[in-house]
MILO-434212 format. One record per residue (C-alpha): z negated, x negated, y negated. Coordinates in steps of 0.2 Angstrom, whole numbers, plus 5000, padded with zeros to 4 digits. Layout:
<recs>
<w->Z&u->X&v->Y>
...
</recs>
This chain:
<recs>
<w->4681&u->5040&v->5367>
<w->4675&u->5026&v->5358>
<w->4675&u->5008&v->5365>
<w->4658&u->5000&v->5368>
<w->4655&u->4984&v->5354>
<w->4648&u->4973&v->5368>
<w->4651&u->4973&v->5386>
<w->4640&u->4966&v->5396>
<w->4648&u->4947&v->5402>
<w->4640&u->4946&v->5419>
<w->4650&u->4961&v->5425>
<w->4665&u->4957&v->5434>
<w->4680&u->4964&v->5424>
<w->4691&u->4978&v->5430>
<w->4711&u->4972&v->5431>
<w->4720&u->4977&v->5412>
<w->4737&u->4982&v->5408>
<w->4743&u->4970&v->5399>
<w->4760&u->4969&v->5389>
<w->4776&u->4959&v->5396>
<w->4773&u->4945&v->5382>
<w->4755&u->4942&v->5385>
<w->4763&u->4934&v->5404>
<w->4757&u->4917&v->5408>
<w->4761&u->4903&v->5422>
<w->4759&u->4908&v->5439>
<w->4744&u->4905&v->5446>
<w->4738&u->4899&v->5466>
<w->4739&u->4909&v->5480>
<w->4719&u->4913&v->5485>
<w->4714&u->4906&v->5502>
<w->4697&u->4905&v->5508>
<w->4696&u->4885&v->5505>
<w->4706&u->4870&v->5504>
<w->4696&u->4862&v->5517>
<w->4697&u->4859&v->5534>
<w->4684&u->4868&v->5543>
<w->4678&u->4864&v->5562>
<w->4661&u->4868&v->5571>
<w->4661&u->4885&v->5564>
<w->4647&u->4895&v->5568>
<w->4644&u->4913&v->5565>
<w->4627&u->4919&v->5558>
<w->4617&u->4938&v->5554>
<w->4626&u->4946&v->5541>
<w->4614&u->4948&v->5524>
<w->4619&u->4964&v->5516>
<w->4604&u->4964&v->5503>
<w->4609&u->4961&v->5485>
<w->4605&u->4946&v->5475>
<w->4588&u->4947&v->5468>
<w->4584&u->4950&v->5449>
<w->4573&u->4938&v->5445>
<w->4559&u->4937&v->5433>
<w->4558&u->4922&v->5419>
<w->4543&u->4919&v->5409>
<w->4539&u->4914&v->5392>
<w->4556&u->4901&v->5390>
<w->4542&u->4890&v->5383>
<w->4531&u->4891&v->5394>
<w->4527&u->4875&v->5404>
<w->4537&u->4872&v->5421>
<w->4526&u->4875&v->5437>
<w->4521&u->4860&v->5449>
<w->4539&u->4858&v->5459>
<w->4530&u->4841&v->5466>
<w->4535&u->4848&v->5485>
<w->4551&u->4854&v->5482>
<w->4560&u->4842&v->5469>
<w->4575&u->4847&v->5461>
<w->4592&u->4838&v->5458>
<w->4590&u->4845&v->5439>
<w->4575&u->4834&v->5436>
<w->4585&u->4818&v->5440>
<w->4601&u->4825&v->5430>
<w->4610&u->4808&v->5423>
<w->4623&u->4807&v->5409>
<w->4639&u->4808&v->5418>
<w->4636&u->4818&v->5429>
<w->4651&u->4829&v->5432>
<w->4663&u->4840&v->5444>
<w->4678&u->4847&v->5440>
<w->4686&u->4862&v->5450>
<w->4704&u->4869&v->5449>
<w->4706&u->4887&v->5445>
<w->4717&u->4900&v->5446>
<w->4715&u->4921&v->5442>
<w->4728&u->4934&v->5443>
<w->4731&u->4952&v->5437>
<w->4746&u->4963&v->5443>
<w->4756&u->4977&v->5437>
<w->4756&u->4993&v->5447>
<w->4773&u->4995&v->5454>
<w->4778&u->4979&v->5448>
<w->4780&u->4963&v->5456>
<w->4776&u->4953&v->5441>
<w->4759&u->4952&v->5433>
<w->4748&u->4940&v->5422>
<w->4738&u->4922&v->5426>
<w->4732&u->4909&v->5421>
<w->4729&u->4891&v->5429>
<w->4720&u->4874&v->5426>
<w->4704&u->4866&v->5428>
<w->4688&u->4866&v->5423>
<w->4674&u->4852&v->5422>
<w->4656&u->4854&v->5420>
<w->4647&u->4838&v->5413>
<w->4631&u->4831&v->5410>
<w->4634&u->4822&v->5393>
<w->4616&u->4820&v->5385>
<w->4597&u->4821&v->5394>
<w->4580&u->4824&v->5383>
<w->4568&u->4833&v->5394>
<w->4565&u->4847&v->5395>
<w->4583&u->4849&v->5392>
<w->4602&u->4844&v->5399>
<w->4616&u->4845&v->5389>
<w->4633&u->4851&v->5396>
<w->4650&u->4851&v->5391>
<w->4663&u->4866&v->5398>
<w->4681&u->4860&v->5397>
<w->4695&u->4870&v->5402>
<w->4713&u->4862&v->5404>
<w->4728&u->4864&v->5410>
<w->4732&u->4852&v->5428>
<w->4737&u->4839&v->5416>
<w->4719&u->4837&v->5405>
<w->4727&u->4847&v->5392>
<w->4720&u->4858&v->5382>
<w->4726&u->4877&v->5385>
<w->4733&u->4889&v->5374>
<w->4725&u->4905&v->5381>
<w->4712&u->4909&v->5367>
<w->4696&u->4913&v->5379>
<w->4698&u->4894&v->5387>
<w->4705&u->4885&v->5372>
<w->4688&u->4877&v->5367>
<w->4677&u->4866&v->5376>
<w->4657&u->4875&v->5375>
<w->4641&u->4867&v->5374>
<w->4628&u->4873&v->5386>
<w->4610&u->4865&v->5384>
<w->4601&u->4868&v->5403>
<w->4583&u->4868&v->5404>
<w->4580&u->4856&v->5420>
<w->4562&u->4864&v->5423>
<w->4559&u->4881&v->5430>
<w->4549&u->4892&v->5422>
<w->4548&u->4901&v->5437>
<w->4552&u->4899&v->5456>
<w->4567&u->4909&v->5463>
<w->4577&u->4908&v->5481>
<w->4595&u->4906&v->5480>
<w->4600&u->4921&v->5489>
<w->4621&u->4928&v->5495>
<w->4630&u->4941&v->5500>
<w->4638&u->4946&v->5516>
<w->4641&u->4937&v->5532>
<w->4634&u->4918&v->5534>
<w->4642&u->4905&v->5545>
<w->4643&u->4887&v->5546>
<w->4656&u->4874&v->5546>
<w->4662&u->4856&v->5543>
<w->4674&u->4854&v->5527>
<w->4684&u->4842&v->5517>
<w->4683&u->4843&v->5499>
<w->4688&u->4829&v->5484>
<w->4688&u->4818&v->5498>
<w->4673&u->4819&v->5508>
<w->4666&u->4828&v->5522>
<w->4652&u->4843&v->5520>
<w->4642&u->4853&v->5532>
<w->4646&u->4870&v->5522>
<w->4638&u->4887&v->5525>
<w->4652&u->4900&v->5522>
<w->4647&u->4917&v->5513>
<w->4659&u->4933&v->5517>
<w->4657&u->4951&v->5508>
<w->4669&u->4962&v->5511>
<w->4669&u->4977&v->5501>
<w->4686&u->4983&v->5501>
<w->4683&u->4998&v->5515>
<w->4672&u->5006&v->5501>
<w->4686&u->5000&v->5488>
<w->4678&u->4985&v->5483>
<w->4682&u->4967&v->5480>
<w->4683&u->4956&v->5496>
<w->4672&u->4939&v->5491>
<w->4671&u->4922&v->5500>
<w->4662&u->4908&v->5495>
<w->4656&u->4891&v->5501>
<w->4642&u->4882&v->5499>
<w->4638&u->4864&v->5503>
<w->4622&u->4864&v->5513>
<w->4614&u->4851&v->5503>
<w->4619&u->4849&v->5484>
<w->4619&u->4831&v->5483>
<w->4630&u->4829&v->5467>
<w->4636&u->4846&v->5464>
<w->4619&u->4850&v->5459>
<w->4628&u->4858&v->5443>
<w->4634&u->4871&v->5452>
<w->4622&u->4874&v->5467>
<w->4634&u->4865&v->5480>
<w->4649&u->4875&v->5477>
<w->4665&u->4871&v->5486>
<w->4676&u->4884&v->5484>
<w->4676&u->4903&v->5478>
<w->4687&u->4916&v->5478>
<w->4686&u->4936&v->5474>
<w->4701&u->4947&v->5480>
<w->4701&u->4966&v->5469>
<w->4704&u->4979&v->5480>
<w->4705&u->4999&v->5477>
<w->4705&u->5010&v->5463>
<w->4724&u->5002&v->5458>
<w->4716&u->4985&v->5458>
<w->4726&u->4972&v->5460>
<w->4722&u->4951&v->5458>
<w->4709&u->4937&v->5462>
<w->4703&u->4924&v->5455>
<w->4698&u->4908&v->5464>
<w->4687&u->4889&v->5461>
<w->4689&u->4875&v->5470>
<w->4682&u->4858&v->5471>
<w->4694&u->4842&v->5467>
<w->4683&u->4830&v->5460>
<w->4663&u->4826&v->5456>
<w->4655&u->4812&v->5448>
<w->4638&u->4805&v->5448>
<w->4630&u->4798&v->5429>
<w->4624&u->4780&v->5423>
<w->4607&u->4787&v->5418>
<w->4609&u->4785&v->5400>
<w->4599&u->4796&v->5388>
<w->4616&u->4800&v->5377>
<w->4617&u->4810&v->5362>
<w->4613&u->4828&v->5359>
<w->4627&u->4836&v->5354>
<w->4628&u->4852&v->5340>
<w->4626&u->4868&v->5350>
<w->4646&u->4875&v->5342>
<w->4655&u->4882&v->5349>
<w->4639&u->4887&v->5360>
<w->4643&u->4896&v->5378>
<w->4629&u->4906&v->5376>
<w->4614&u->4898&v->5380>
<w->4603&u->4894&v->5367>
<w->4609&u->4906&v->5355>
<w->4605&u->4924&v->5350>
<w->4615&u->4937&v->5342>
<w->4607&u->4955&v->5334>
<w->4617&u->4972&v->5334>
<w->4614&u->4987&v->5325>
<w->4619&u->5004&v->5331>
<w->4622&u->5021&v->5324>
<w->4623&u->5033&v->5339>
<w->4618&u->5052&v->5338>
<w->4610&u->5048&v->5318>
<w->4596&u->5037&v->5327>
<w->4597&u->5018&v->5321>
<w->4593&u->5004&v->5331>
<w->4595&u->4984&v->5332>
<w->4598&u->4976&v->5348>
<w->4596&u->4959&v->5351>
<w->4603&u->4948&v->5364>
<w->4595&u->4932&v->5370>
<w->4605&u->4919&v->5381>
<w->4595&u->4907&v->5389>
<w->4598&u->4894&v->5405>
<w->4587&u->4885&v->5420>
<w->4591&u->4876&v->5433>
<w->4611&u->4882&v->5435>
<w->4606&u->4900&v->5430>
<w->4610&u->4909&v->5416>
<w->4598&u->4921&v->5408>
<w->4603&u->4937&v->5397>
<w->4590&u->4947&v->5390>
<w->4592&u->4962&v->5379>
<w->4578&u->4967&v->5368>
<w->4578&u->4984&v->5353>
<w->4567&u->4984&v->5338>
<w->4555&u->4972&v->5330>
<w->4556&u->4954&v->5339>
<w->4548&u->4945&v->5326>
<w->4547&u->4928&v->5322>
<w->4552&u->4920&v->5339>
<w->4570&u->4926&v->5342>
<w->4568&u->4921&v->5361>
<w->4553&u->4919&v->5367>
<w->4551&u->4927&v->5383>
<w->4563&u->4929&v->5395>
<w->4555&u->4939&v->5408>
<w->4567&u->4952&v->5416>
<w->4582&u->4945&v->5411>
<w->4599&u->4945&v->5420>
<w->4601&u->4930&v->5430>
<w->4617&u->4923&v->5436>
<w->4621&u->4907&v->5445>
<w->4632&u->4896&v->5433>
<w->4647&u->4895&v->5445>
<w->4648&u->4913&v->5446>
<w->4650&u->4913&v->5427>
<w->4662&u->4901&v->5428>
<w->4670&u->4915&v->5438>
<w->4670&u->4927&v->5429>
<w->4676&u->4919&v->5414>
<w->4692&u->4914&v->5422>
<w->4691&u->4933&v->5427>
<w->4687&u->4940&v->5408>
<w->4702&u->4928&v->5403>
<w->4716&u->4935&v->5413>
<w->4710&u->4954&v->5411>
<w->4710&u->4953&v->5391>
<w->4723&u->4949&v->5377>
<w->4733&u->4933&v->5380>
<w->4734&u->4930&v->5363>
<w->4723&u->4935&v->5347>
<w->4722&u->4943&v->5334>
<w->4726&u->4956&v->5350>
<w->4737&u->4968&v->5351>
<w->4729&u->4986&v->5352>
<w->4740&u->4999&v->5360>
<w->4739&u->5014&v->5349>
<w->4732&u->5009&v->5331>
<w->4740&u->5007&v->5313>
<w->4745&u->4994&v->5308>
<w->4732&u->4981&v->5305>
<w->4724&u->4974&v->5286>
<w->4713&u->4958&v->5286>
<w->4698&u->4958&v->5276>
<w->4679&u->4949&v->5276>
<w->4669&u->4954&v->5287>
<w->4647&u->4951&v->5283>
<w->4635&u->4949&v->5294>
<w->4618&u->4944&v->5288>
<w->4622&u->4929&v->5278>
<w->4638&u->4924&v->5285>
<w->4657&u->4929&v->5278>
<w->4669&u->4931&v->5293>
<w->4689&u->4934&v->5288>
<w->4692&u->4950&v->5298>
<w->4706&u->4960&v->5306>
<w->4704&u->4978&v->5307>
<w->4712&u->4991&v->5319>
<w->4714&u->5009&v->5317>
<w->4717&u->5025&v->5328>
<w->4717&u->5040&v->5323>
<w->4716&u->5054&v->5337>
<w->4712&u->5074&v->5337>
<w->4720&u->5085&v->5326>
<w->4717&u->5097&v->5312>
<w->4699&u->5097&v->5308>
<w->4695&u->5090&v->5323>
<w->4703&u->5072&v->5318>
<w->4694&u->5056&v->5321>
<w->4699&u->5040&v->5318>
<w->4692&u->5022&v->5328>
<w->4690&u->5006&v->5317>
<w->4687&u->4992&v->5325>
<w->4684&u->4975&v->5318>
<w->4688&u->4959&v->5327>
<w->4687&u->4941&v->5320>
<w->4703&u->4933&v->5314>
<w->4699&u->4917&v->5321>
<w->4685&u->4917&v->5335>
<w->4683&u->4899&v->5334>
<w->4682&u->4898&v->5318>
<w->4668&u->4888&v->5305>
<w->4664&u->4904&v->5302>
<w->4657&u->4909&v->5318>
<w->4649&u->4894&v->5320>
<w->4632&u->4895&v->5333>
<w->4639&u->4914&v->5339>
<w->4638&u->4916&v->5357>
<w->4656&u->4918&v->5365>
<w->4653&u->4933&v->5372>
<w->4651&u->4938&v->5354>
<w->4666&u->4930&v->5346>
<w->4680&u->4941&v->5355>
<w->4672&u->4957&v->5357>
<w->4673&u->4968&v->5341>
<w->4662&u->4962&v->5326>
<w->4660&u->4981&v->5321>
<w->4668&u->4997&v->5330>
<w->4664&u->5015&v->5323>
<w->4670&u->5032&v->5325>
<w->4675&u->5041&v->5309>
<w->4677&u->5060&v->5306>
<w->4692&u->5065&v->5297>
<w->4693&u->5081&v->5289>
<w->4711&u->5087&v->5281>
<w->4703&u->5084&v->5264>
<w->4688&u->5073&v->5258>
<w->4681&u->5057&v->5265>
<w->4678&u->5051&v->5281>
<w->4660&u->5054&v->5289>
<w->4654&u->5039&v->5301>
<w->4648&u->5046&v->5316>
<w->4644&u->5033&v->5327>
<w->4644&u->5015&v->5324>
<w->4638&u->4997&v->5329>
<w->4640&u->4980&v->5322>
<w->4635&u->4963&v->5322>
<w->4622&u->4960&v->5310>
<w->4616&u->4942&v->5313>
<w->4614&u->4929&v->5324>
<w->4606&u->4911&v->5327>
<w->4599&u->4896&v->5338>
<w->4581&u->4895&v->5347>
<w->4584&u->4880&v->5355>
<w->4589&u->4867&v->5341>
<w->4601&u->4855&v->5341>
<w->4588&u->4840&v->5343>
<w->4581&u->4850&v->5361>
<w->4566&u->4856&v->5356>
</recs>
């Protein structure tokens, strides 16, 4: 069967077999949060999923929020918080697995309305940078601080109310508990400062944690607060959308699949400490991204999440190591304008005239100049995957096929 080219990132990723070389340090134990909770009051369970909201035209102007101010429109440079981190994947039958550990900071570092620019850093406990190549680079992630349109922060599972302790300072905290795990899913807990007040970035969030369960699934992954900063108000100086989260960019794809052709393209946007994805097929025109309605939406700190969760459930090391295929050959991969130095996988499967053999196509260095403005989402999925029949004799027939084809910038470097 052939592997998709691009998964989609806001899907939480399933727990990987990983190799006995790709271990990393032990990670935390997952507890609900690091606070001390008192007061604690149990509220009706919300069992309704969170809404998929709509987002207009992304330049379209912002509605009157007069009556309900929000935190983003006084965003400051410097502002900041900083959370540990933690995620784990086990072996079945094994006590040993695979984890990863640090911290991560989110910070305000420039301010031109309609836009707020942030930096996302990952580090060890020490501010160092980490090896693992998903969390290596720091990301640049412009924020539009207006909404184009109104949306209501909604949660899963059972509500309840507490007093906490968290990088030194007491919050009324409303706790959020979905447990899937009779069903065989994932048990998730989350807690929430009642009013943001400086963790605006992140919608108040104190701690998170997601505990797999079922199917053979086995791990968690886990943030929590240590530290928040407030800004000096300064205007600061955009910086250049590379490496780029997401936000901001596009990226096209073409696909072969049953002898029709297609182009998909992907638009990454952000509001307010949501992320927007949007996919769009055929003509586009001149605008890449000019109308977000429909798009996925996910809160920023549930991306942060699932990042640390894409990191531990995916190769430790790159190029990576695919079970199964011949040996690999590095050549250049083109898309549009843009020379990439490749590595290329093959495996072959079937036998006789039913052989078919997988090429896949990943970039040697996902953080290289080459890449530069690609979304990360694209940079370590494959740059071209296809499905090839073999006959005994002759050339190989392509079957199906897709393969990045271009990619770009729609908001600019300057903000517009």
């Amino acid at each position: 069967m052939r592997r998709p080219l691009f998964r989609a990132p806001f899907l939480l990723c399933s727990a990987l077999l990983l190799s006995t070389g790709c271990e990393s340090m032990k990670p935390r134990a997952v507890s609900p949060s690091d606070g001390t909770a008192t007061a604690t009051t149990t509220e009706q369970p919300d069992a309704s999923p969170p809404s998929q909201v709509s987002v207009p035209d992304a330049g379209a102007p912002a509605p009157d929020t007069t009556a309900t101010p929000s935190p983003w429109q006084r965003a400051r440079v410097g502002d900041r918080v900083e959370y540990a981190f933690s995620a784990h994947r086990g072996r079945p039958g094994s006590d040993s697995g695979v984890g990863v550990a640090g911290h991560v900071a989110l910070e305000v570092v420039s301010v031109q309305a309609p836009w707020a620019w942030l930096t996302v850093t990952f580090t060890d406990d020490q501010g160092r940078p980490l090896t693992h190549p998903r969390l290596s680079q720091p990301r640049v992630l412009p924020m539009r601080m207006e909404e184009t349109q109104p949306r209501k922060e909604e949660h899963r599972g059972q509500r309840s109310t507490e007093q906490t302790t968290a990088a030194g300072r007491a919050w009324d905290a409303r706790r959020y508990l979905d447990d899937r795990r009779p069903s065989d899913g994932p048990l998730q807990n989350r807690l929430y400062a009642a009013e943001p007040g400086p963790l605006y970035l992140t919608h108040g969030l104190l701690d998170a944690s997601t505990t797999l369960s079922g199917f053979g699934a086995s791990g968690s992954q886990q943030l929590t607060l240590v530290s928040f900063r407030q800004g000096t108000g300064a205007a600061g100086t955009v910086p250049v959308l590379d490496p780029a989260w997401g936000p901001g960019t596009w990226y096209d794809v073409r696909q072969e699949l049953s002898g029709t052709s297609s182009v998909r393209r992907v638009c990454l946007g952000a509001e307010r400490g949501f992320l927007l994805r949007k996919e769009l097929t055929g003509p586009t025109g001149d605008a890449p991204c000019a109308d977000f309605q429909d798009a996925e939406v996910k809160p920023l700190e549930e991306a942060l999440l699932d990042t640390v969760s894409e990191a531990v459930s995916q190769p430790q090391q790159w190029p990576p190591v695919i079970a199964g295929t011949a040996p690999s050959r590095r050549e250049t991969f083109t898309a549009a304008q843009h020379p990439v130095p490749a590595v290329v996988f093959e495996a072959p499967s079937g036998e006789g005239a039913e052989r078919r053999v997988q090429v896949t196509t990943y970039a040697a260095e996902p953080w290289g100049a080459a890449l530069q403005g690609l979304a990360e989402e694209a940079r370590f999925t494959p740059l071209a995957d296809a499905m090839f029949r073999a006959p005994p004799k002759g050339k190989r027939v392509a079957e199906d096929s897709t393969a990045l084809t271009g990619w770009g910038r729609w908001v600019i470097d300057g903000g517009k």
